[in-house]
Each structure stands twice: as structure tokens, then as C-alpha cells.
N, C-alpha and C positions, 0 to 999 in steps of 0.2 A: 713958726709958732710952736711947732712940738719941742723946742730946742729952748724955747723961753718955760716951758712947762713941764719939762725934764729937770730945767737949773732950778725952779722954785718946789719941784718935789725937793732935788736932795738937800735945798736950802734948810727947806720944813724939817726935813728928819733928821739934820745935825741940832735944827735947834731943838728939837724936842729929844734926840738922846742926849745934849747935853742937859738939859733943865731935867733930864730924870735920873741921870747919872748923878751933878750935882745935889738931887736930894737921894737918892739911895748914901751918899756919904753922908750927907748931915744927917741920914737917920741912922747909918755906921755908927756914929761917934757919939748914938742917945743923945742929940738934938732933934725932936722931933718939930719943932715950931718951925727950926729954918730949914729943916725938910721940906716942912708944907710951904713956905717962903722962899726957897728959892726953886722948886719942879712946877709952880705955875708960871710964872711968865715965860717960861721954855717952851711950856705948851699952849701958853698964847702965843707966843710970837707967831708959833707953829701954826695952829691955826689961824690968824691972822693971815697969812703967807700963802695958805690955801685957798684962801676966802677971795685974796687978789688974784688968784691964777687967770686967765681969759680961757673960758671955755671953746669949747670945740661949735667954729663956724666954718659954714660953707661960703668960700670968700668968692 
């Protein structure tokens, strides 16, 4: 179980540094709309990802 909730941490934190990497360039390039357009669903996925993780049981 710790090994399914290891792989969906570093799932989360790719997808949330890409979705803020992603918008730190589109706000580089003075596009701020598709900054704001494209660093949220990066970090919903992200949390998304967290939300399914299975928490900690005594099996």
C-alpha cells in the first residue's frame, strides 16, 4: 500500500510542476489568461490524485 501512495505522490507533483511550469511561461511571454488557463488543471489533476490516494489502514 505504501508503494501505491508513493507512486500517486510523485504522480501529483509532476502534474502540479508541470501545470505551474506551464503557466510561469505563458505569464514569461505577457499572456496572462493562458497562464491562468493553463497552471489550473495541473493543479487539479494534482489534487484530484491526492484526493484518491487510500489512506493509512490497519489491514
Amino acid at each position: 500500500m505504501m508503494r501505491i501512495r508513493l507512486i500517486l505522490m510523485a504522480a501529483s507533483a509532476c502534474l502540479a510542476s508541470l501545470g505551474v511550469f506551464a503557466g510561469a511561461f505563458g505569464f514569461a511571454n505577457g499572456t496572462l489568461d493562458q497562464a491562468i488557463a493553463f497552471a489550473w488543471p495541473g493543479l487539479g489533476a494534482a489534487l484530484a490524485l491526492i484526493m484518491v490516494m487510500p489512506s493509512r489502514t490497519q489491514d
